[in-house]
C-alpha positions in Angstrom: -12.5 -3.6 15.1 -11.0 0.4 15.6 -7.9 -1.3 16.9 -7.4 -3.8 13.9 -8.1 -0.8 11.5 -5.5 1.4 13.1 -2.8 -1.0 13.2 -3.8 -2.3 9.3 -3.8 1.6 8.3 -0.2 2.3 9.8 1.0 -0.4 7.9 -0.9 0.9 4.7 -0.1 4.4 5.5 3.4 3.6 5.8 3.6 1.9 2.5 2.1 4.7 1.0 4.4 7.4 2.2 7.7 5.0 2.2 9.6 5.1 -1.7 7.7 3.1 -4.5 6.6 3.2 -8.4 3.1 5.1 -7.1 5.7 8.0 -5.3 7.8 7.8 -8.5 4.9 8.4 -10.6 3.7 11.5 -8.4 6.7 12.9 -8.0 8.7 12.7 -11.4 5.3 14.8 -12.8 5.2 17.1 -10.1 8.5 17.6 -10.7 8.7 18.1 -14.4 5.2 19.2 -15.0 3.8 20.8 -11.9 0.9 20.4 -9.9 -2.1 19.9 -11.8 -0.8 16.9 -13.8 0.6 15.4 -10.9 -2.7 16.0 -9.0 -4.4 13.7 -12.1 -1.3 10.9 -11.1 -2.7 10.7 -7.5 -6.3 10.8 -8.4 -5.1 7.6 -10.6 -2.8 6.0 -8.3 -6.2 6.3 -5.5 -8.6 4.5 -8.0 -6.3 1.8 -8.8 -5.8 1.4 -4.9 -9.2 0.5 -4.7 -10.2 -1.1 -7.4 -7.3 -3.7 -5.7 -8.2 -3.5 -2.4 -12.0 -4.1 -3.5 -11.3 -6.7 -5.8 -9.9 -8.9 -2.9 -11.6 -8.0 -0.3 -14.6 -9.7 -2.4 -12.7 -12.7 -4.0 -11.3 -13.6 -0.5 -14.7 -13.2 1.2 -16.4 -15.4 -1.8 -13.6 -17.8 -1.0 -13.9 -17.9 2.4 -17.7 -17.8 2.0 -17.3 -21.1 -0.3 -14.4 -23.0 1.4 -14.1 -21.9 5.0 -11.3 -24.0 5.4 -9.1 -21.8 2.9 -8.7 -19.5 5.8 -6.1 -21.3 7.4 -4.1 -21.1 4.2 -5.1 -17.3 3.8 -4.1 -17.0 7.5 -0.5 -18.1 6.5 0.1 -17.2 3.3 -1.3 -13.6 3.7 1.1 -13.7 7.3 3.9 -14.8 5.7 3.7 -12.5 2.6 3.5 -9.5 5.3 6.1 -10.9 7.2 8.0 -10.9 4.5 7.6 -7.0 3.3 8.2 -6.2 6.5 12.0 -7.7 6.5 12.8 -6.7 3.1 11.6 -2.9 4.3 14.2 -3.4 7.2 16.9 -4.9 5.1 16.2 -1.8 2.8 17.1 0.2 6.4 20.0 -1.5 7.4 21.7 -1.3 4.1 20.6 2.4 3.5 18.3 1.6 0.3 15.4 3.3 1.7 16.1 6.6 -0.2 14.1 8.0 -3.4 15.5 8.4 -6.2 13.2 10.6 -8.9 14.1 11.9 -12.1 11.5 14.4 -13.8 9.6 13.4 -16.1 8.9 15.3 -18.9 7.0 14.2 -21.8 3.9 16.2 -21.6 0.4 14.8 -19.6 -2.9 15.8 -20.5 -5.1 15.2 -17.6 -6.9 11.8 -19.0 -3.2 10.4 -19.6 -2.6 11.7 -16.3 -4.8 9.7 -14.6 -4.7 6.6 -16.8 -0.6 6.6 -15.9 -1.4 6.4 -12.0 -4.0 4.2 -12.8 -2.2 1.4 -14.8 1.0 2.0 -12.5 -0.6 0.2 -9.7 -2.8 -2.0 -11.7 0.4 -3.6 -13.1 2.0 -3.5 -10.0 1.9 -7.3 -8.8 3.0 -6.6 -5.3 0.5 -4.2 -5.3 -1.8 -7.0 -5.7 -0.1 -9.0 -3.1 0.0 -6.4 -0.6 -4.0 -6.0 -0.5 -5.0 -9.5 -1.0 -2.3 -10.0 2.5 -3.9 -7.1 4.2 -7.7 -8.0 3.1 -6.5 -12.1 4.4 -5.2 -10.2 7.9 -8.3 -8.6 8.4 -10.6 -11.7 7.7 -8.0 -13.4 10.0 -9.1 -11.2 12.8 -12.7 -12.6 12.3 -14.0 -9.5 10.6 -17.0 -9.7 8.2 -17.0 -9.2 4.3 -18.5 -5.8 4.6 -15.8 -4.6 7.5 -13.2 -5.9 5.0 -15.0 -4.1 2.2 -14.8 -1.1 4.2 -11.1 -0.8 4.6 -10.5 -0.3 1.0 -12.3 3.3 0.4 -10.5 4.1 3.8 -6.6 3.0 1.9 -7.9 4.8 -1.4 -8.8 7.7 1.3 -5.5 7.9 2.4 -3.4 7.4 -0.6 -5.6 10.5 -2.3 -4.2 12.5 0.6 -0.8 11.3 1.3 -0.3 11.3 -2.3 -1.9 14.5 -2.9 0.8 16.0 -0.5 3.5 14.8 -2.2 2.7 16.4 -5.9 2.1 19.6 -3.8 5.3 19.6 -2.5 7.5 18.0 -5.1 6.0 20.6 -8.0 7.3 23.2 -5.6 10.6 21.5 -5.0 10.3 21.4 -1.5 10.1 17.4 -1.2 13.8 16.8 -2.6 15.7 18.6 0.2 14.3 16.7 3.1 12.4 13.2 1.4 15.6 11.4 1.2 16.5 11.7 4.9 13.2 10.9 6.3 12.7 8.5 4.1 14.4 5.3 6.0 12.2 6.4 9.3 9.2 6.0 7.1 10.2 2.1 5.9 11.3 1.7 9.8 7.3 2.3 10.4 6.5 0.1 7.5 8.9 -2.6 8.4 7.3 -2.7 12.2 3.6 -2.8 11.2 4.1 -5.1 8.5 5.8 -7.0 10.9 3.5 -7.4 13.6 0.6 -8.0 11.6 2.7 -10.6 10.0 3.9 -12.4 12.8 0.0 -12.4 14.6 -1.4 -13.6 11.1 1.1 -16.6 10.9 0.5 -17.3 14.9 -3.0 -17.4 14.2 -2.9 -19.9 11.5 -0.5 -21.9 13.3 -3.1 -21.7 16.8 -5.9 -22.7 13.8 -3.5 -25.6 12.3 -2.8 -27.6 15.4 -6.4 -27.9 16.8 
């Protein structure tokens, strides 16, 4: 189970520190409005992170729980939706989109409106709610139980609340725009390869499954 974790979190991890709306929301407050709002942004971003991840981590399971067969077609439509993020994170590389581009944002955020924006900016986020209903179909594809899968999601919030947290740190200090852009590509390489490979063993799993 450690080793499924680890190579699901570097794939999470690697979406979280890669350029998206939830570094866009951090960053254009930190940048603007400094670190306390921007603080507010992350705690947001983490609770919408696990409200998602929770939320299919228990639909899946109930579906699984109800239909076992509906695995097979988790196995490949979760696969080939992380396959597929994967690729477009490579394409990003090769034709050199990978880099952020944040513009402050200014219009004033008490703490509450803080939150709620990081909040709603994942909840609306669709791929948002693609990427953990993929992740939480990868793990029940490596024959983990509900509660294992229910205990990834605190574990991605965990992460985001950090990752994120370091980013308003260091974009309300200014130090993030100097060096973000160039690191950024490595960051999607990382993303592209975990995304990847638990693509490609989620869809040779559900092929293995379909032809017995």
């Amino acid at each position: 189970m450690l080793a499924i974790f680890a190579l699901t979190w570097a794939g999470v991890l690697a979406a979280q520190i890669s350029p998206g709306p939830n570094l866009a929301a951090v960053a254009s407050i930190g940048l603007a409005q400094g670190r306390r709002p921007a603080l507010f942004v992350v705690a947001g971003v983490a609770s919408g992170m696990l409200v998602w991840s929770l939320a299919t981590a228990l639909g899946l399971g109930a579906l699984i729980e109800a239909f076992p067969a509906s695995l097979l077609i988790l196995k490949l439509a979760g696969g080939g939706y992380l396959l597929y993020l994967g690729l477009e994170a490579a394409r990003a590389i090769i034709r050199g989109g990978g880099n952020a581009k944040i513009k402050p944002d200014e219009r004033p955020l008490g703490n509450a409106a803080a939150w709620r924006r990081g909040v709603l900016v994942v909840l609306t986020n669709p791929k948002a709610a693609l990427m953990w209903a993929a992740v939480a179909s990868f793990l029940f594809g490596q024959a983990l139980g509900p509660l294992q899968v229910l205990a990834f999601g605190p574990l991605g919030a965990l992460s985001g609340l950090v990752i994120y947290g370091a980013y308003a740190y260091l974009f309300s200090t200014g130090l993030a725009m100097r060096g973000y852009a160039r690191f950024s590509r490595w960051f999607e390489g990382v993303f592209a390869a975990a995304f990847g490979a638990m693509g490609a063993s989620l869809l040779w799993s559900g092929l293995r499954d379909a032809q017995r």
